[in-house]
BALOBA-1460 file (C-alpha; in Angstrom, 3 decimals):
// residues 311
<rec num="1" residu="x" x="135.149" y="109.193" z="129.131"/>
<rec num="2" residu="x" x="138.440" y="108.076" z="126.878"/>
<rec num="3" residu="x" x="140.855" y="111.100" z="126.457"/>
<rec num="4" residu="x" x="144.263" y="111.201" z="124.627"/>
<rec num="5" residu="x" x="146.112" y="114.299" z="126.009"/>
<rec num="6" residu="x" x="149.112" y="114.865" z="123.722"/>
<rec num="7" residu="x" x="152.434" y="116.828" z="125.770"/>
<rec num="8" residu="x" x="150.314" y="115.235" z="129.100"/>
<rec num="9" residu="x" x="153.772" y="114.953" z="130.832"/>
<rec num="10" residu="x" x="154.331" y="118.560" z="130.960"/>
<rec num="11" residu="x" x="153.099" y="121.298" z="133.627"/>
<rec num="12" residu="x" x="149.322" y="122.023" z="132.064"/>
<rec num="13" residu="x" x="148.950" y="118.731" z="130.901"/>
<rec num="14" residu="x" x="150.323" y="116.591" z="133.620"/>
<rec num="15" residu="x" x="147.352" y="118.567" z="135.732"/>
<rec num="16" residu="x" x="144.675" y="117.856" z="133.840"/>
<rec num="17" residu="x" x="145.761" y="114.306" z="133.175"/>
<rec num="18" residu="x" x="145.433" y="114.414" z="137.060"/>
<rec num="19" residu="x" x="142.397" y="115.863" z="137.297"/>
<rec num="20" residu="x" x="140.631" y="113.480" z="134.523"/>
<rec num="21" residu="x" x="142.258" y="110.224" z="136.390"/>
<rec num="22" residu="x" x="140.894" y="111.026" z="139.912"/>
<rec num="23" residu="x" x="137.825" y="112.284" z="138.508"/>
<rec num="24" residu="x" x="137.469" y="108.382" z="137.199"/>
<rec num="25" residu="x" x="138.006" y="109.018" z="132.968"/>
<rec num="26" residu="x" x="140.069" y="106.776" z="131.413"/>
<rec num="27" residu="x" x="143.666" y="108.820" z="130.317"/>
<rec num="28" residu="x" x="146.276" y="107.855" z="127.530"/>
<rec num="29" residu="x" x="149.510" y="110.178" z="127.081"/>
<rec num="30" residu="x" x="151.772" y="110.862" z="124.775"/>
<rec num="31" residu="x" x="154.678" y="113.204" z="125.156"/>
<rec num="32" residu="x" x="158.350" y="113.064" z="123.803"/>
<rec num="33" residu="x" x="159.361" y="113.551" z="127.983"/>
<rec num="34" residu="x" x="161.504" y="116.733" z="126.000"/>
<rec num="35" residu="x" x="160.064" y="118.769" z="128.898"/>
<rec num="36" residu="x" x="157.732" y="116.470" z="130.648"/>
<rec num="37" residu="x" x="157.930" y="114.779" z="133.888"/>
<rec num="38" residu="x" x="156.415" y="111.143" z="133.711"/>
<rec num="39" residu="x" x="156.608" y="111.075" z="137.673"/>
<rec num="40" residu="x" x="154.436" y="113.919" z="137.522"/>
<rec num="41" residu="x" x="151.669" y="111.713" z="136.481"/>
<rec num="42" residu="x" x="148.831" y="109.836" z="138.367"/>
<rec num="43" residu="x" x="149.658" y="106.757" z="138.460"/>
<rec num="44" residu="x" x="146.914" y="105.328" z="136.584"/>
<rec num="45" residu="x" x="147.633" y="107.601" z="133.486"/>
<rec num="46" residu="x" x="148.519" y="106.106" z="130.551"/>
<rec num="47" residu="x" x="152.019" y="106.976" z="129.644"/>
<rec num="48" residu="x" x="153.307" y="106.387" z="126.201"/>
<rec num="49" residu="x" x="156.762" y="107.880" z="125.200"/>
<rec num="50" residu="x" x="156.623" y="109.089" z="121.356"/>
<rec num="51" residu="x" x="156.533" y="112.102" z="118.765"/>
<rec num="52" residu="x" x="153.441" y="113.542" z="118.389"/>
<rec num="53" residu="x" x="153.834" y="113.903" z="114.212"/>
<rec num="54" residu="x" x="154.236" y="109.545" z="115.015"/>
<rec num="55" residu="x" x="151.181" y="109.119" z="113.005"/>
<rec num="56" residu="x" x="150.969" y="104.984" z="113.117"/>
<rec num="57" residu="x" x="151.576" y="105.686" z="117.273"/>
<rec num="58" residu="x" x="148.604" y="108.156" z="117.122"/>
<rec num="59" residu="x" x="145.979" y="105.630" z="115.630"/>
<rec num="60" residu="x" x="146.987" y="103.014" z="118.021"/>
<rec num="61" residu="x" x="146.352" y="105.838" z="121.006"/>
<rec num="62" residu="x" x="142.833" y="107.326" z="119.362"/>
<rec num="63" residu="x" x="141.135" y="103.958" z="119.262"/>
<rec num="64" residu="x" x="137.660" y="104.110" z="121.434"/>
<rec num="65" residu="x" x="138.883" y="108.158" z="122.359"/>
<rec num="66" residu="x" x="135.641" y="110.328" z="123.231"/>
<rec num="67" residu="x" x="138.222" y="113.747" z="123.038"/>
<rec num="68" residu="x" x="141.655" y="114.478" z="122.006"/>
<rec num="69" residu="x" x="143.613" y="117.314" z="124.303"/>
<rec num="70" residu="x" x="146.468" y="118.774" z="122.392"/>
<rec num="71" residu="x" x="148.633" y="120.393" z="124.213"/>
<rec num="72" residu="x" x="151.705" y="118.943" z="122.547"/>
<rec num="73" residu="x" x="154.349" y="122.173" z="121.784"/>
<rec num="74" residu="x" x="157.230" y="124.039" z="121.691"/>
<rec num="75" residu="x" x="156.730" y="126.641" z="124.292"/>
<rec num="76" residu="x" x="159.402" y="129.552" z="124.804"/>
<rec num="77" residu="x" x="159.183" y="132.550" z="122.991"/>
<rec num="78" residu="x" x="162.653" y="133.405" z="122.482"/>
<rec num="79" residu="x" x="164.045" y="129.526" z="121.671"/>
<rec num="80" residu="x" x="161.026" y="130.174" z="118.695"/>
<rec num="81" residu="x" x="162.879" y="133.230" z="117.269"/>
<rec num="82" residu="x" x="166.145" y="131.129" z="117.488"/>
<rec num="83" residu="x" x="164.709" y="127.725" z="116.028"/>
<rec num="84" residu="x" x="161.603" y="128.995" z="114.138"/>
<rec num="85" residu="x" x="161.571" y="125.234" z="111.876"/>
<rec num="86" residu="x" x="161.280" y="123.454" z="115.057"/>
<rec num="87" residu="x" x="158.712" y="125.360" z="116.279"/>
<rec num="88" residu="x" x="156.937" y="124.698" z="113.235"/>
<rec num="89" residu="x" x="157.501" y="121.171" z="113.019"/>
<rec num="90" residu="x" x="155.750" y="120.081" z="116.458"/>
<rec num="91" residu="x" x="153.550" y="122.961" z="116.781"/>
<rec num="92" residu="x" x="151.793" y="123.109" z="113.586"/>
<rec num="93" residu="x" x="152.873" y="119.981" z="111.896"/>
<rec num="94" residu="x" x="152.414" y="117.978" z="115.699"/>
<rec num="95" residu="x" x="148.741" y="119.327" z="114.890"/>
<rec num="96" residu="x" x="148.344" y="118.117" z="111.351"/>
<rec num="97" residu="x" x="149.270" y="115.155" z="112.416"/>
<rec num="98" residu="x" x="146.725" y="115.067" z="115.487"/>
<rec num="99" residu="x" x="143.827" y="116.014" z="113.094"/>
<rec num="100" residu="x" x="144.664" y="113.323" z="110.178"/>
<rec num="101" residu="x" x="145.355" y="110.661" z="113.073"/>
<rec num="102" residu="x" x="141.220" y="111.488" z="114.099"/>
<rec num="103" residu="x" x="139.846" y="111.474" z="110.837"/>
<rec num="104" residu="x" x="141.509" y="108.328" z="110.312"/>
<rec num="105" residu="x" x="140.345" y="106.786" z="113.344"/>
<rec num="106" residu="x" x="136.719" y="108.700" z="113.613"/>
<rec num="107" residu="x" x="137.740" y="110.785" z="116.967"/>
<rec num="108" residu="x" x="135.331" y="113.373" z="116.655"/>
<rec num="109" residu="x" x="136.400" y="116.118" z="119.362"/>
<rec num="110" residu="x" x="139.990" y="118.059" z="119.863"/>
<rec num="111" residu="x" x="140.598" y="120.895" z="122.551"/>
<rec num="112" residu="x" x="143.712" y="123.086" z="121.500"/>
<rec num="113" residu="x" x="145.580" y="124.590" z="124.024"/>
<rec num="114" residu="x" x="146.252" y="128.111" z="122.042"/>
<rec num="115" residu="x" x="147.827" y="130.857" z="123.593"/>
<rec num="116" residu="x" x="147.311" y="134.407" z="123.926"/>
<rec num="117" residu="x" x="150.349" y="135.211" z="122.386"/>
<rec num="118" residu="x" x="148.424" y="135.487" z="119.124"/>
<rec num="119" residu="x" x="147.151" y="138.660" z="119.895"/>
<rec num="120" residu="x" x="150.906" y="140.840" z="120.030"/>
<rec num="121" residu="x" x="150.383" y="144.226" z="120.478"/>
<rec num="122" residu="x" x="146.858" y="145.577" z="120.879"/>
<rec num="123" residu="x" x="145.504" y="149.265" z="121.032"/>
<rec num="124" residu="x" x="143.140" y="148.005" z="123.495"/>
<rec num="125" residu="x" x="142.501" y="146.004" z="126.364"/>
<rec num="126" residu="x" x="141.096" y="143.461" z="127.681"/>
<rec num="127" residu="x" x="141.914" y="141.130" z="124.736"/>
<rec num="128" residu="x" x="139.079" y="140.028" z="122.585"/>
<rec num="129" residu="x" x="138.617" y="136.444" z="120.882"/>
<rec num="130" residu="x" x="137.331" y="139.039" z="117.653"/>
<rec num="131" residu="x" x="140.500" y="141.015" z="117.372"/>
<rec num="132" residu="x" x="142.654" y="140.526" z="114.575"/>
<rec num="133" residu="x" x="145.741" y="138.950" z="115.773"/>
<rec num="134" residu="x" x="148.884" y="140.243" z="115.346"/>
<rec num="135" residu="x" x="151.747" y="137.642" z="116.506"/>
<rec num="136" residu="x" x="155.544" y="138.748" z="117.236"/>
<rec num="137" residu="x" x="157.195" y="135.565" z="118.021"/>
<rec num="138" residu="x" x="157.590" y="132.254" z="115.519"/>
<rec num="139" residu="x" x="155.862" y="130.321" z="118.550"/>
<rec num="140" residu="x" x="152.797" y="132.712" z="118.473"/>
<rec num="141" residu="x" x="152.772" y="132.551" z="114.693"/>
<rec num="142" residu="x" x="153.076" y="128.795" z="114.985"/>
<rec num="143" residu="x" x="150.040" y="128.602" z="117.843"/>
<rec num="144" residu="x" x="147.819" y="130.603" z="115.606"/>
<rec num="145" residu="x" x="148.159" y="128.523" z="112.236"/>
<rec num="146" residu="x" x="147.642" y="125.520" z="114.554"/>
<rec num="147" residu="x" x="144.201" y="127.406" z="115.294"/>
<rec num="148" residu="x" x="143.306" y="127.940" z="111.718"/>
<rec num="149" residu="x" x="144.549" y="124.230" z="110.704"/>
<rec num="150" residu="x" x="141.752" y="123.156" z="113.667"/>
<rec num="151" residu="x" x="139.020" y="125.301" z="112.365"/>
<rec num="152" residu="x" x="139.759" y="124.771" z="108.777"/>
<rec num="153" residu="x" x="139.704" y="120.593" z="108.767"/>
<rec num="154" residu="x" x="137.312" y="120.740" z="111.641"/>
<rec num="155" residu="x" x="135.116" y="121.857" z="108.861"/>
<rec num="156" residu="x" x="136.292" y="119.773" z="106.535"/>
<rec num="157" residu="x" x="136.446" y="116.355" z="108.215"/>
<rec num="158" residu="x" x="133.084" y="116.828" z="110.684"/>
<rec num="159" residu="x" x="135.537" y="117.170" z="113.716"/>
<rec num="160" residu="x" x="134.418" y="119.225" z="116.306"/>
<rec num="161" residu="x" x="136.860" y="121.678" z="117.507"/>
<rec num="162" residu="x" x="138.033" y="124.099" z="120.172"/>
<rec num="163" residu="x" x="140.641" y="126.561" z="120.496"/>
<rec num="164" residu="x" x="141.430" y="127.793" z="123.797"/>
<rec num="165" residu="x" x="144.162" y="130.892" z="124.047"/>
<rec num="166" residu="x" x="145.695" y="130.564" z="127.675"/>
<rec num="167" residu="x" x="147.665" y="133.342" z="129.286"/>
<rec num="168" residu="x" x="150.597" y="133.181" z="131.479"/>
<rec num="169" residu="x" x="149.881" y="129.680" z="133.537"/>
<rec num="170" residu="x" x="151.415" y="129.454" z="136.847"/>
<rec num="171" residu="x" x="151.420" y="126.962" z="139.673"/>
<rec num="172" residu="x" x="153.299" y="124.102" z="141.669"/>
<rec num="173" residu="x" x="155.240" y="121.834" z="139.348"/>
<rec num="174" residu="x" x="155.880" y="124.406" z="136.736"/>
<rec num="175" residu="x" x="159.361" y="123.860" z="134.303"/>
<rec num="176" residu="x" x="162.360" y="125.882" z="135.718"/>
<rec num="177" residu="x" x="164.572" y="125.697" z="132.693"/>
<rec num="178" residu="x" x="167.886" y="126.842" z="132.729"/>
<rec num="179" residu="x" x="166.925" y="129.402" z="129.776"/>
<rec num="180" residu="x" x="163.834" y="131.836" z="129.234"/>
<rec num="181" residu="x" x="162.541" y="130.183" z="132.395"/>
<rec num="182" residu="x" x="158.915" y="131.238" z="133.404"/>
<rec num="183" residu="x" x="158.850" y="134.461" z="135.159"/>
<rec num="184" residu="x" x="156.769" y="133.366" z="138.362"/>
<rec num="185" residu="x" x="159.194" y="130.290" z="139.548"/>
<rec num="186" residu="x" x="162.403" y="132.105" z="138.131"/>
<rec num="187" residu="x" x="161.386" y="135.059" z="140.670"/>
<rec num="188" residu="x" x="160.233" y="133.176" z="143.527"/>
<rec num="189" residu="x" x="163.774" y="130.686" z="143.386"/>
<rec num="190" residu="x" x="166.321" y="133.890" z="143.115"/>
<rec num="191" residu="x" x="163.784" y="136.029" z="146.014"/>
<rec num="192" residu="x" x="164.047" y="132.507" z="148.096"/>
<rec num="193" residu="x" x="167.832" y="132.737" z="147.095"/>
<rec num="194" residu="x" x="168.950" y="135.935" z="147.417"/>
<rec num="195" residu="x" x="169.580" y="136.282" z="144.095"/>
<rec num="196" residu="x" x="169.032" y="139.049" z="141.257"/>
<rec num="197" residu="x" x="165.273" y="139.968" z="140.507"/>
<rec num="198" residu="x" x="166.259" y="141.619" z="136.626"/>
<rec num="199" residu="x" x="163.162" y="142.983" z="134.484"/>
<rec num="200" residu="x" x="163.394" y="143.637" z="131.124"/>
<rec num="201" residu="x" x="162.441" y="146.931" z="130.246"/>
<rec num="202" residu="x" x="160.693" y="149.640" z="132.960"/>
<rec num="203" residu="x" x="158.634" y="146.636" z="134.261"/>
<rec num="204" residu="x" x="155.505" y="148.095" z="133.190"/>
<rec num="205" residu="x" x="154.113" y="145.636" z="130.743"/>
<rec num="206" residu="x" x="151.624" y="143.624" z="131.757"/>
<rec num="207" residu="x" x="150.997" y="140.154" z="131.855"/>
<rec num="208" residu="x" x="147.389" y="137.889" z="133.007"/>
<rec num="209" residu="x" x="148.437" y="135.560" z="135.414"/>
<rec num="210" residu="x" x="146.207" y="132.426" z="135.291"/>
<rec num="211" residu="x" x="146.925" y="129.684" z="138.121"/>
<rec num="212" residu="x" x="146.620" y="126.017" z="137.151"/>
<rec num="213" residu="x" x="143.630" y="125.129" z="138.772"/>
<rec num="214" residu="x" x="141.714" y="127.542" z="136.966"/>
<rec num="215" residu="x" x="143.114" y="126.467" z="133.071"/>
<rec num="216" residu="x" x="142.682" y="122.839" z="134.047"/>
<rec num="217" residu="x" x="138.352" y="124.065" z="135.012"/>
<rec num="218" residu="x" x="138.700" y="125.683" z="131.840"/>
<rec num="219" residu="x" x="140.035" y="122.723" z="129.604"/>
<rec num="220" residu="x" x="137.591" y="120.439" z="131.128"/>
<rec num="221" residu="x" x="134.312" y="122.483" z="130.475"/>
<rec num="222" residu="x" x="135.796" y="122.643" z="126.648"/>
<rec num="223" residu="x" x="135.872" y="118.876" z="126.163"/>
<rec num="224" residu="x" x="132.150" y="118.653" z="127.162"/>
<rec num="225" residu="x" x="130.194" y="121.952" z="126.771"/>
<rec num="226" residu="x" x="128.008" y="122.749" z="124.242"/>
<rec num="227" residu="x" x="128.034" y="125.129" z="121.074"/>
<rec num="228" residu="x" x="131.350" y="125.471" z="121.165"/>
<rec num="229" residu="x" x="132.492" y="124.187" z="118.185"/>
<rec num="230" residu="x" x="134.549" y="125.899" z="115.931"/>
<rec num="231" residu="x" x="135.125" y="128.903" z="118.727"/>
<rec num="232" residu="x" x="138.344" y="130.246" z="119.921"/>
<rec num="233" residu="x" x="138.374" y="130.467" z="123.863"/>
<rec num="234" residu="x" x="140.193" y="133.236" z="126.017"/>
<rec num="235" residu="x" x="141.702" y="131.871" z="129.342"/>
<rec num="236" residu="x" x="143.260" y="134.049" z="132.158"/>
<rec num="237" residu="x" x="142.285" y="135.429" z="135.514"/>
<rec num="238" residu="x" x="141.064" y="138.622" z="133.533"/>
<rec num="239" residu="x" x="143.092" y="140.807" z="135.440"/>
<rec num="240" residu="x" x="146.683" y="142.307" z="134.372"/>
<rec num="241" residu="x" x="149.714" y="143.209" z="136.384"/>
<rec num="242" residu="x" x="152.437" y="144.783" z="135.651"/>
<rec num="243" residu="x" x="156.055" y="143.227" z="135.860"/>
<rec num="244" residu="x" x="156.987" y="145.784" z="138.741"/>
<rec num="245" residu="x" x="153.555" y="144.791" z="140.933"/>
<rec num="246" residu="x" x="154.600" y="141.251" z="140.358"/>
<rec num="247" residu="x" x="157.722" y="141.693" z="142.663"/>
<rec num="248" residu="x" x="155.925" y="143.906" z="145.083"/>
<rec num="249" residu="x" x="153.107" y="141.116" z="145.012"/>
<rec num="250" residu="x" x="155.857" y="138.328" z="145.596"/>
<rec num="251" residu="x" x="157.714" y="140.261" z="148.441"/>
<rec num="252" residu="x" x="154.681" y="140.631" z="150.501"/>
<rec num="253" residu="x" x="154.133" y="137.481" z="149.970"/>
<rec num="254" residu="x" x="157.246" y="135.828" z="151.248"/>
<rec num="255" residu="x" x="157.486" y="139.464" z="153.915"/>
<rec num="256" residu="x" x="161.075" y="140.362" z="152.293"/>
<rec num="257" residu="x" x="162.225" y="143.970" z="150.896"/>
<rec num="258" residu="x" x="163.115" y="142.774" z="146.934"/>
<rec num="259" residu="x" x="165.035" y="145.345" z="144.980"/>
<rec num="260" residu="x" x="165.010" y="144.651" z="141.202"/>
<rec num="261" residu="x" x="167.596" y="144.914" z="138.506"/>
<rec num="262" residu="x" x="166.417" y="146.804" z="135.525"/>
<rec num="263" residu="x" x="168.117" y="145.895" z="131.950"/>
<rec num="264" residu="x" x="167.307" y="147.097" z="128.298"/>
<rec num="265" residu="x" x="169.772" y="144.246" z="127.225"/>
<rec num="266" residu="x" x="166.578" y="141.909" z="125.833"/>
<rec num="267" residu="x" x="163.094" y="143.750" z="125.246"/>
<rec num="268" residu="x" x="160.047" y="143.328" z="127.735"/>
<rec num="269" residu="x" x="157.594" y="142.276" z="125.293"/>
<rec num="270" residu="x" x="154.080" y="143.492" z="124.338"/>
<rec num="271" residu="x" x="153.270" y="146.268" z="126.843"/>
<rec num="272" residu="x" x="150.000" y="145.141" z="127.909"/>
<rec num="273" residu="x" x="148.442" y="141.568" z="128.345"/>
<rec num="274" residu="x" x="144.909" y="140.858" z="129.646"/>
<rec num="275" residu="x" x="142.413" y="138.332" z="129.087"/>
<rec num="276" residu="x" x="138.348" y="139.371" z="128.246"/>
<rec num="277" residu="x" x="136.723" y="136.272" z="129.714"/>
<rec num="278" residu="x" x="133.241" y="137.297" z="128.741"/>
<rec num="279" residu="x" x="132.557" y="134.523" z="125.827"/>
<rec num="280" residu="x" x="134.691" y="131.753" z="128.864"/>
<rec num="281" residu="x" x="131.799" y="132.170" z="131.027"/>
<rec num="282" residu="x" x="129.415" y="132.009" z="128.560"/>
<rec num="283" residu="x" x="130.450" y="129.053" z="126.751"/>
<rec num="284" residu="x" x="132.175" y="127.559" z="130.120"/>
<rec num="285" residu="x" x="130.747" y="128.406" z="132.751"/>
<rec num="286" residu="x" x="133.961" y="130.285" z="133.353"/>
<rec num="287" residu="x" x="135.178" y="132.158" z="136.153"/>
<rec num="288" residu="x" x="139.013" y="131.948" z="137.668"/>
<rec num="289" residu="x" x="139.005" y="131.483" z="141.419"/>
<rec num="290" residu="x" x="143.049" y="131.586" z="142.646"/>
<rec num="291" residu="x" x="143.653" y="135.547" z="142.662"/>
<rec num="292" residu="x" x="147.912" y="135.996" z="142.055"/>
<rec num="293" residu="x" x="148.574" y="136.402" z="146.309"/>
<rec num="294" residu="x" x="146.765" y="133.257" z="146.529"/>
<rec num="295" residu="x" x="148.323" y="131.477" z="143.565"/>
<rec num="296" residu="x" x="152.013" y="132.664" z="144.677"/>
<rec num="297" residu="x" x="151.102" y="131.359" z="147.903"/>
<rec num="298" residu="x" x="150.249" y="128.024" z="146.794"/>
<rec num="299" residu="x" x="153.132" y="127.538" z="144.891"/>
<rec num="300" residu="x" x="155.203" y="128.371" z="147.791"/>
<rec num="301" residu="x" x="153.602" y="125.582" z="149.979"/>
<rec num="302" residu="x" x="152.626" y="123.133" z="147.890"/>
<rec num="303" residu="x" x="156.373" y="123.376" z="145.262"/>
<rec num="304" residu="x" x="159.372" y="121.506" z="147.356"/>
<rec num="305" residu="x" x="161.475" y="123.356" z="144.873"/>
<rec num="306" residu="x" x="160.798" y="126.220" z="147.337"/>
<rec num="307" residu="x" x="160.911" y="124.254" z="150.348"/>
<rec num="308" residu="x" x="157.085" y="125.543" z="152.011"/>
<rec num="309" residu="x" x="158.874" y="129.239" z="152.423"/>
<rec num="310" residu="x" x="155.060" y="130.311" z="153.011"/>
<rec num="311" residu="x" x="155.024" y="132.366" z="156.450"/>
């Protein structure tokens, strides 16, 4: 197959770009580079530097396209609540764009990468594709009107759609920012470092920790599976751990005594996170294989950013 993966530079897409290309599909890119790493990328991927609301740039990149891969966004939470037009711009208006581009060009399927930030806070959990959202953040906001905008002019325009909400993804290669860096690599480099382990709040929220192997199985069963259309996707590991057990979990891990810094300075977030994964593997085929030791472990051998600190 032809796929377009839009943000295919960064840390999910620059895996499943990899995946497609040594799997033998044909792969075109385009990404800003904002946050993306072209060196990242097979070197038979397609690379082509642009803005992903660059409409004229899209219909060059859709022609002969079996399925479109958006994963183009703005990603941190707190930058969203700081620069909530931005966030709108490339995150809903990036995936406008994307859907007029295919109608224009006759691309007939997209795969969203969602998030489950949507849901905010629940009274129960696991999390459940049917439960009315309830976003706290301008980036889940913005990831949920992307969904409707998908469903809505997949209707419309005889597109065939997919939304797929993906937890906390983790793995080698992952973004270390400077600011609101992920919280698996930003542990793992201050634990390798000596450094200052600080949790917001009492460390008891939750999170579902999904390692890349398992989002990239998940994204490719979406582009081909069946009755899927129109359906909004949960993917995690289905299991939730709590900011605290993360730390434990790393220090066995790398067999060093890790004392945290607690801080009320900046909230923890939603208290509980967890993925239901019962309409995944249905639809998909689903079912996560890296537990979090394992993932952690990975990362650790296979990131030189930690220099193989796996005993």
């Amino acid at each position: 197959m032809r796929f377009l993966v839009t943000g295919g530079a960064g840390f999910i897409g620059s895996a499943l770009v990899n995946r497609l290309v040594s799997t033998g599909h044909e792969v075109r890119v385009l990404d800003d580079l904002s946050a993306g790493d072209p060196a990242a990328l097979h070197p038979q991927a397609i690379l082509t530097r642009g803005d992903v609301n660059d409409i004229p740039k899209l219909w060059t990149l859709l022609q002969g396209v079996d399925c479109v891969y958006h994963l183009a966004a703005r990603v941190s939470v707190p930058e969203s609540v700081l620069y909530p037009r931005e966030y709108n711009a490339v995150n809903v208006g990036g995936t406008v764009s994307v859907l007029e581009a295919m109608r224009a060009v006759g691309v007939k399927r997209v795969v969203l990468s969602s998030s489950g930030a949507v849901y905010g806070e629940q009274p129960q959990q696991p999390l459940r594709e049917d439960m009315p959202p309830d976003p706290r953040s301008p980036y889940a906001v913005s990831k949920l009107a992307a969904e409707y905008y998908l469903r809505t002019t997949g209707i419309l325009w005889g597109i065939e759609t997919v939304s797929l909400r993906i937890f906390n993804a983790y793995g080698p290669g992952q973004q270390l920012p400077a600011a609101h860096a992920p919280v698996i690599p930003q542990f793992l480099k201050h634990a390798l470092r000596g450094g200052s382990l600080i949790i917001h709040g009492d460390g008891e929220q939750t999170r579902d920790y999904v390692y890349i192997d398992d989002v990239v199985d998940a994204l490719i069963a979406a582009a081909a599976a069946p009755e899927v259309n129109r359906l909004v996707i949960n993917v995690g590991s289905g299991v939730e751990t709590s900011t605290n057990a993360l730390v434990d979990l790393i220090g066995r891990v790398l067999q060093k005594e890790l004392t945290p810094l607690h801080t009320n300075t900046q909230s923890g977030g939603v208290s509980q996170m967890q993925a239901d994964l019962t309409l995944a593997q249905q639809k998909l085929g689903f079912q996560p294989k890296i537990r979090l030791d394992e993932g952690i472990s990975r990362v650790l051998m296979l990131d030189p950013r930690f220099g193989k600190a796996s005993p």
